[in-house]
C-alpha positions in Angstrom: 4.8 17.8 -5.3 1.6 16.6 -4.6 1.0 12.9 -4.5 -0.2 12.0 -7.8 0.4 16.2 -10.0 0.2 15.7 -13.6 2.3 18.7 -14.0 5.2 17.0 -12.2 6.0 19.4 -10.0 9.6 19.3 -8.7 9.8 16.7 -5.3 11.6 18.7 -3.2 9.2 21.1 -2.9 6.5 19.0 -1.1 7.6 19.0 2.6 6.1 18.3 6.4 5.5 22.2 6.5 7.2 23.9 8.7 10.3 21.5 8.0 13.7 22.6 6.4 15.7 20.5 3.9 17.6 17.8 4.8 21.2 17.8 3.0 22.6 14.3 4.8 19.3 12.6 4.3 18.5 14.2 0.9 15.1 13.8 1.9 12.0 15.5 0.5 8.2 15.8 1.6 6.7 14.8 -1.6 3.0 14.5 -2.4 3.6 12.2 -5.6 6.1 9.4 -5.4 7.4 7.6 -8.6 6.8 4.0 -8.3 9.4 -6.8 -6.6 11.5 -17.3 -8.0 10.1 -21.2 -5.8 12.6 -24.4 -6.6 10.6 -27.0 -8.1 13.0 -29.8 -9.3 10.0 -32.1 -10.3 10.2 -36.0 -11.1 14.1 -35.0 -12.3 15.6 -34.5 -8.5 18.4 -36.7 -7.7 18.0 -38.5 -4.5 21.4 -39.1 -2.5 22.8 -40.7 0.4 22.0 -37.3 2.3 18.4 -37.1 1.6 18.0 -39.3 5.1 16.8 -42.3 2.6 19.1 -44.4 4.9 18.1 -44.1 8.1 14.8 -45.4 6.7 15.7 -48.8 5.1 18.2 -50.2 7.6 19.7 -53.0 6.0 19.9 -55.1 9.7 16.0 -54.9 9.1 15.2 -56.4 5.8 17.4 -58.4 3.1 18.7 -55.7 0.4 18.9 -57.8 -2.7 21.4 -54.7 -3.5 23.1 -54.7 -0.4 27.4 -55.5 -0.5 26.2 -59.1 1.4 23.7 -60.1 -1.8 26.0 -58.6 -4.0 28.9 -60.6 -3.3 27.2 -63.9 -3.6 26.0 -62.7 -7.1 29.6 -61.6 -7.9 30.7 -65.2 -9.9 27.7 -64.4 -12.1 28.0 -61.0 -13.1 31.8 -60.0 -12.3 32.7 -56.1 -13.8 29.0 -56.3 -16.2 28.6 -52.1 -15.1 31.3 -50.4 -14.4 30.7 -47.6 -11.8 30.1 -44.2 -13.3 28.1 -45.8 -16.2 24.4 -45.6 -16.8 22.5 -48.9 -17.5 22.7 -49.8 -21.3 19.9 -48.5 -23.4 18.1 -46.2 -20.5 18.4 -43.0 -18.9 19.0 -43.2 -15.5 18.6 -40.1 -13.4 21.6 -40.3 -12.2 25.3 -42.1 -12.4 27.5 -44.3 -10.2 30.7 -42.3 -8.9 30.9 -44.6 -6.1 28.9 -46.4 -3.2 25.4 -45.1 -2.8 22.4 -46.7 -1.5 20.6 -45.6 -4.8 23.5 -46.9 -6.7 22.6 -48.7 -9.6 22.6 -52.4 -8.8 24.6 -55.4 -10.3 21.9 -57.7 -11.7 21.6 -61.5 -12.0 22.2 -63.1 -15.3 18.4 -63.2 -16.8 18.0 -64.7 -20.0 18.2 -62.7 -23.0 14.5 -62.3 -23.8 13.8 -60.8 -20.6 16.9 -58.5 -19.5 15.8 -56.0 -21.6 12.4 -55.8 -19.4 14.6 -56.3 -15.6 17.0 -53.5 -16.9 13.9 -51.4 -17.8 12.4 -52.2 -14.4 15.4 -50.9 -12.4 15.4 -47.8 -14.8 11.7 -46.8 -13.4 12.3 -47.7 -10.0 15.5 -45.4 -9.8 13.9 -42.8 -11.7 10.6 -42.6 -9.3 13.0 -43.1 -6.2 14.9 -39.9 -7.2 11.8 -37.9 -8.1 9.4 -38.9 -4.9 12.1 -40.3 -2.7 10.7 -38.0 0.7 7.3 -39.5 0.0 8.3 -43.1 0.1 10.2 -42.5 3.0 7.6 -41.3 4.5 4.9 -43.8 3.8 7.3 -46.7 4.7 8.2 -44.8 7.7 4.4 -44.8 8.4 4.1 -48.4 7.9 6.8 -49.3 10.4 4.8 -47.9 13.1 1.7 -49.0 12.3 0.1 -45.9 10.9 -0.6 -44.9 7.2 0.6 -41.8 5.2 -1.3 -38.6 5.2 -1.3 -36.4 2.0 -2.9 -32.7 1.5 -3.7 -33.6 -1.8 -6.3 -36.0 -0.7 -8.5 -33.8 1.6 -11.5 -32.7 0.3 -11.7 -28.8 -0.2 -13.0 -27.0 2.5 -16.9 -25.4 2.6 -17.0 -21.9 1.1 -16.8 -18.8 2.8 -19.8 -17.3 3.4 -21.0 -13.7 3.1 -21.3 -13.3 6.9 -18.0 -11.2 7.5 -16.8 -10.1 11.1 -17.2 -6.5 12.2 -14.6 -4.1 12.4 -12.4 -6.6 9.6 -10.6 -4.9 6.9 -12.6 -7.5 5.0 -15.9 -5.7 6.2 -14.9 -2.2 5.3 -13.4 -3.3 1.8 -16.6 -4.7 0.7 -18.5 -1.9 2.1 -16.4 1.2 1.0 -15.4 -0.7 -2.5 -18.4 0.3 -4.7 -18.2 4.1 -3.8 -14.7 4.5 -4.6 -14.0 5.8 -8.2 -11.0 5.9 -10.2 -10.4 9.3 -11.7 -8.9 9.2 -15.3 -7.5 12.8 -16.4 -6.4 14.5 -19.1 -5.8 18.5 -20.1 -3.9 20.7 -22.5 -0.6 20.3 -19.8 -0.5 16.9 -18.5 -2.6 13.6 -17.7 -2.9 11.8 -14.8 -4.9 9.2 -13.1 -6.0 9.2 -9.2 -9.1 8.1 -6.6 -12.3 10.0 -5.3 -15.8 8.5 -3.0 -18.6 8.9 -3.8 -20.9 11.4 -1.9 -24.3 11.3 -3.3 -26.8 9.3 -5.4 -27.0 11.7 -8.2 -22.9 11.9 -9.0 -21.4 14.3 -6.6 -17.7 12.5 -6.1 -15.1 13.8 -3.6 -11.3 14.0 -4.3 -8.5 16.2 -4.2 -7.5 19.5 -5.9 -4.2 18.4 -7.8 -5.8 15.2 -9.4 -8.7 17.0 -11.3 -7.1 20.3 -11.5 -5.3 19.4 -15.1 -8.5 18.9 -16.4 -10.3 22.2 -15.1 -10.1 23.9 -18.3 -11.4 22.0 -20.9 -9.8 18.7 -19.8 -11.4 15.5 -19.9 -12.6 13.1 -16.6 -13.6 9.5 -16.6 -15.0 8.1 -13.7 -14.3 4.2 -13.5 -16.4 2.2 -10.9 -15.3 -0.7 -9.2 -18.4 -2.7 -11.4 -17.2 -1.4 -14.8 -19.5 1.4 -15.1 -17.7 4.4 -16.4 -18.9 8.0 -16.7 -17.7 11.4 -17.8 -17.0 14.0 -15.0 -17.1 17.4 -14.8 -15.1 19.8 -12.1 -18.1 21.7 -9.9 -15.2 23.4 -7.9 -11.9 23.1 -6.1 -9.8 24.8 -3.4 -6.1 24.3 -4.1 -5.5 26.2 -0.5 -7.4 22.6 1.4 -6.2 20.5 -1.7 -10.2 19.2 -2.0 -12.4 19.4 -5.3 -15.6 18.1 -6.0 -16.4 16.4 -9.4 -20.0 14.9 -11.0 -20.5 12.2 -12.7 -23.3 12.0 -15.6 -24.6 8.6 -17.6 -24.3 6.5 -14.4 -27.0 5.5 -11.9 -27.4 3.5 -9.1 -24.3 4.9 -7.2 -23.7 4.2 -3.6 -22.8 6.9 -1.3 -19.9 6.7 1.3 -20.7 7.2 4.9 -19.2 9.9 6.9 -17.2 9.6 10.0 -15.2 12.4 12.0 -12.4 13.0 12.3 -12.3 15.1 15.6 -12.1 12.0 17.9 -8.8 10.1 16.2 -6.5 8.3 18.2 -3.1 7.9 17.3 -2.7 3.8 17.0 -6.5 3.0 15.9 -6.5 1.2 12.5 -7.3 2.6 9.1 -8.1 1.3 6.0 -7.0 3.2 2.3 -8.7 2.1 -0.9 -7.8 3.3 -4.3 -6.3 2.8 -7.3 -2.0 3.2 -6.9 -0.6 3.0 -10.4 -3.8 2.1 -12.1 -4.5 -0.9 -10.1 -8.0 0.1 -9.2 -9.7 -1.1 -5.9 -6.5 -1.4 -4.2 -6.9 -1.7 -0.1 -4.5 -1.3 2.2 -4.4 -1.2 5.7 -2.3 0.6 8.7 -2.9 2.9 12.3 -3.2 6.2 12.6 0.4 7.3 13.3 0.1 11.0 13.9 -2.5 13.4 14.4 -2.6 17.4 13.4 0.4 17.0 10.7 1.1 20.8 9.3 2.3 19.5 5.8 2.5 21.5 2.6 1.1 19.6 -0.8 1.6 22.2 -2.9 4.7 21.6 -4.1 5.3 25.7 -3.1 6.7 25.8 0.2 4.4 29.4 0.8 1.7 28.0 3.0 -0.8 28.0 -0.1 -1.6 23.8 0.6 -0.6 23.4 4.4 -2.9 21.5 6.1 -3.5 19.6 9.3 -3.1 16.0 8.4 -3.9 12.2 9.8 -1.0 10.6 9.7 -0.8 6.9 8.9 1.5 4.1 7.8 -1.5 2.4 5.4 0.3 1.3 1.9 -0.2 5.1 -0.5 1.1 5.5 -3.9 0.8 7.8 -6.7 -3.5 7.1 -8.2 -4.0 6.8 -4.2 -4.9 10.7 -4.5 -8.4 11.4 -3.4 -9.5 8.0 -2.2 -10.7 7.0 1.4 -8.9 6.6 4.6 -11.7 5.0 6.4 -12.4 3.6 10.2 -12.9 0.1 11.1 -16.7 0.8 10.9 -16.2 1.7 7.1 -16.9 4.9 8.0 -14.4 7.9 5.8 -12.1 9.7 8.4 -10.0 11.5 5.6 -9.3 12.2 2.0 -5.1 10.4 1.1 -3.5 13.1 -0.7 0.2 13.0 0.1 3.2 10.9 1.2 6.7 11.8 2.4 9.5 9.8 -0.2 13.0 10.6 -0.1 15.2 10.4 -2.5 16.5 6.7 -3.8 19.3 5.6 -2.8 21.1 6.0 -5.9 20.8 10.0 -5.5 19.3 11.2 -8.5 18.0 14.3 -8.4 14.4 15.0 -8.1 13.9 11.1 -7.9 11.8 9.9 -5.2 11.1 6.4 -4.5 7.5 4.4 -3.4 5.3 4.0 -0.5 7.6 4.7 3.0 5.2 4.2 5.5 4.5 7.7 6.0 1.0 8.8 4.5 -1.3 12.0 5.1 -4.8 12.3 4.5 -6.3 15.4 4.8 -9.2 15.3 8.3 -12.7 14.5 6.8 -14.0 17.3 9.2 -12.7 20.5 6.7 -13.4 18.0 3.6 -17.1 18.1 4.5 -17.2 21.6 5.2 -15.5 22.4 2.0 -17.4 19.7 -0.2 -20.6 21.1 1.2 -20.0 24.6 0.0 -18.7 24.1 -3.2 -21.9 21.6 -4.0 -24.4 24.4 -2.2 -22.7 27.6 -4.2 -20.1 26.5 -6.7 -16.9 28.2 -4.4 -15.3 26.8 -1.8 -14.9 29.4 1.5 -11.0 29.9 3.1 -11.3 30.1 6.6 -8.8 33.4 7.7 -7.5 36.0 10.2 -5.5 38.2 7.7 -2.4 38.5 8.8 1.1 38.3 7.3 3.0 35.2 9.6 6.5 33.9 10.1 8.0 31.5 12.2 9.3 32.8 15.4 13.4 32.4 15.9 12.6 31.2 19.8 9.4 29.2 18.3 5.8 30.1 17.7 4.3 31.8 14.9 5.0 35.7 14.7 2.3 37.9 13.1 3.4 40.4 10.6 1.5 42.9 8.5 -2.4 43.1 9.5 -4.6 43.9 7.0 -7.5 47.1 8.2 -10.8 45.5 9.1 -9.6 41.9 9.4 -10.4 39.2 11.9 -6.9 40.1 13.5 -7.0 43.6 13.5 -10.7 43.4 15.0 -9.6 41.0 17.8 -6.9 43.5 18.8 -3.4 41.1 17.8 -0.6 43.4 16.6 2.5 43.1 14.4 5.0 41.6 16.2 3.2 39.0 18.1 3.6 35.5 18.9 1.4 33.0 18.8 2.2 29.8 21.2 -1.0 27.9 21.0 -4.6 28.0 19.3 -6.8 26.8 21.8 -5.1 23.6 23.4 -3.1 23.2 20.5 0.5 23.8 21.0 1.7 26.3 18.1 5.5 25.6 17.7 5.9 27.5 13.7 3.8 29.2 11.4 2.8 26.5 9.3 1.3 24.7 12.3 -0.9 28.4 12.9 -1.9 28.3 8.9 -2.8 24.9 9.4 -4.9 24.9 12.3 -6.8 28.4 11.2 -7.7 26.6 8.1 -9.3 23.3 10.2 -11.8 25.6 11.5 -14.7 27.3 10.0 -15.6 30.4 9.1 -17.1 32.9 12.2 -15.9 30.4 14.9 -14.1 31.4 18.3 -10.5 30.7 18.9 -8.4 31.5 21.6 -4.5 32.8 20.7 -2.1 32.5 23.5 0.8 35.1 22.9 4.0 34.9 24.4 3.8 37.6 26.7 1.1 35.9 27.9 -2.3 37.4 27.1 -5.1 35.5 25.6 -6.6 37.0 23.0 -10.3 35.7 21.5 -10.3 36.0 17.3 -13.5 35.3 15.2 -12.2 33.9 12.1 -13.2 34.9 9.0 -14.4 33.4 5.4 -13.9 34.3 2.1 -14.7 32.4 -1.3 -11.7 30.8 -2.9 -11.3 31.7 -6.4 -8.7 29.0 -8.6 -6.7 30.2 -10.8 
């Protein structure tokens, strides 16, 4: 299904087009997926023998009042007073005696009776600080020893502020740019509701997105555009083409809107990095960041598996969830290279059926190049134009794309291609199914010049055609 379909299409049917099932993996191309402790023991820590306590207070270096040497000239005076295992009388102690330990509790002299009470309390604080802090007195007698002087985080001053000035090409730079012209899409209608992402295009309210996150609302359904200051607006659906999965909405009762700007998507490499903002699972003004993994994807996000939604994709590994739908995949300049609208998610691991887990690492975004052509003429005349050649096409069973039925008068039957033949490669693109022909018909505009390569060799020159898209 398509990334973020309030209808809830069925998973399985959103595929890398072109693909076929995969039983062993239980796998499916889906366009929608369905959506993770620190030990602080505090002042209450026991410190032990093993803490490395030891090695810090040698007893050949200093006299230990508490040492077995002090404590046996003490013993006529306070022979079997505690017992080990007992706590001091009258005070918790963090800890007991089961036998010698260099934080044991200590045998004490015989003080008069008007001032044990304070000693025993003494010795109570003392154990109970030693056990709570005992690494940080180490370390500060440690640093005595040699002459230097303990160093603590705590005590440095915050640092200065970080300033406005932010380094080119950061994903930083491009979040705080793109941020503001992103929108989260809000969408309701009599079969479903749904939430997803669109940019803004224009001044006045034009906002770009995809088919399947407005299409719920496209008769008499409700959109609220929520910007990334709190503004919100009501939207209305100027047109959509569910064949190139793009729609265009407008947004009335806000002002002072801040267009995106425009990149291409013609001159991609496959490694640069990408930035995708949106708003996965509500969380609006999400970035993310990734490469471009792939280029010239043929993936279906209809959900039908008939070629009606294949398009020729930017693959990347950028962070997309469901609510990603319709948001910016963006340059390093903070330019928009593509519109997210799909993801492949298999299955979970537990097998359900129709259950497909988060974010893999596998994202599409349809090329910003047929976006703009698309967006421009549903703003300019309401209807979006499908680039076409009309012919019937199959996948080849030695590979390529084998043309079927040709409709009388079409691009195809005007160029001269018959039934029967196979198409290798559309320009310098390598053609290896039909999908991949659908797709890359569809990247093109209407009246331009292509060159099919068959497989018996000839080279045949097609104008394409163009005809308005109607949704249903």
């Amino acid at each position: 299904m398509t990334e973020n379909d309030p209808s809830g299409h069925d998973a399985d049917k959103a595929r890398p087009a072109g693909a076929q099932p995969d039983a062993e993996q239980s796998a499916s191309w889906a366009a929608q997926p369905a959506p993770q402790q620190t030990d602080a023991t505090g002042l209450g820590g026991h410190a032990t023998p093993h803490s490395g306590a030891q090695q810090a207070y040698p007893q050949e270096q200093q006299y230990n009042p508490w040492s077995p040497h002090a404590q046996a000239q003490q013993e006529h005076q306070t022979q079997s007073q505690y017992t080990p295992g007992h706590q001091v009388p009258g005070h918790q102690t963090p800890y007991t005696q089961p036998g010698p330990s260099v934080y044991a509790v200590p045998q004490q002299r015989q003080a008069s009776k008007a001032t044990s009470g304070k000693l025993l309390a003494g010795v109570a604080a003392i154990a109970l600080v030693v056990g709570g802090v005992a690494g940080g007195t180490v370390g500060y007698l440690t640093g005595d020893a040699s002459g230097g002087s303990s160093v603590n985080a705590l005590d440095a001053p915050k640092p200065a502020q970080q300033t406005g000035n932010l380094p080119a090409g950061s994903v930083e730079a491009v979040a705080q740019k793109l941020s503001p012209s992103v929108v989260e899409l809000q969408v309701s209608g009599r079969s479903g509701a749904g939430e997803g992402s669109g940019f803004v295009l224009s001044t006045d309210g034009y906002v770009l997105t995809n088919n399947h996150v407005v299409e719920v609302a496209a008769s008499g359904g409700q959109i609220q555009a929520v910007f990334q200051d709190g503004k919100k607006g009501t939207a209305t659906v100027v047109g959509r083409d569910p064949t190139t999965d793009i729609a265009v909405v407008k947004v009335s009762g806000v002002s002072g809107l801040t267009p995106v700007e425009l990149g291409r998507s013609d001159d991609l490499r496959v490694g640069q990095p990408v930035v995708a903002i949106g708003s996965p699972f509500e969380l609006a003004g999400t970035v993310t960041a990734g490469i471009v993994s792939a280029l010239n994807r043929p993936v279906s996000a209809g959900g039908g598996g008939d070629q009606t939604t294949v398009m020729s994709a930017v693959q990347t590994d950028a962070a997309i969830n469901p609510g990603n739908s319709g948001g910016p995949l963006a340059n390093m300049a903070g330019q928009v290279i593509g519109i997210n609208s799909a993801i492949y998610s298999p299955k979970s691991a537990q097998g359900q059926s129709g259950e497909s887990g988060g974010n893999v690492g596998i994202g599409f975004a349809i090329p910003i190049d047929q976006a703009r052509r698309t967006a421009d003429d549903i703003i300019s005349t309401g209807q979006a134009k499908q680039t076409f050649i009309g012919a019937r096409v199959q996948t080849a069973p030695t590979g390529g794309a084998q043309l079927g039925e040709i409709s009388p008068g079409s691009p195809a039957e005007k160029a001269g291609l018959k039934s029967g033949d196979v198409v290798t490669k559309l320009d310098d693109r390598s053609i290896p199914n039909a999908d991949a022909l659908v797709a890359e018909i569809r990247t093109r505009a209407p009246n331009d010049k292509v060159k099919f390569s068959l497989a018996d060799g000839k080279v045949i020159e097609v104008t394409l055609g163009g005809q308005p898209i109607t949704p249903n």
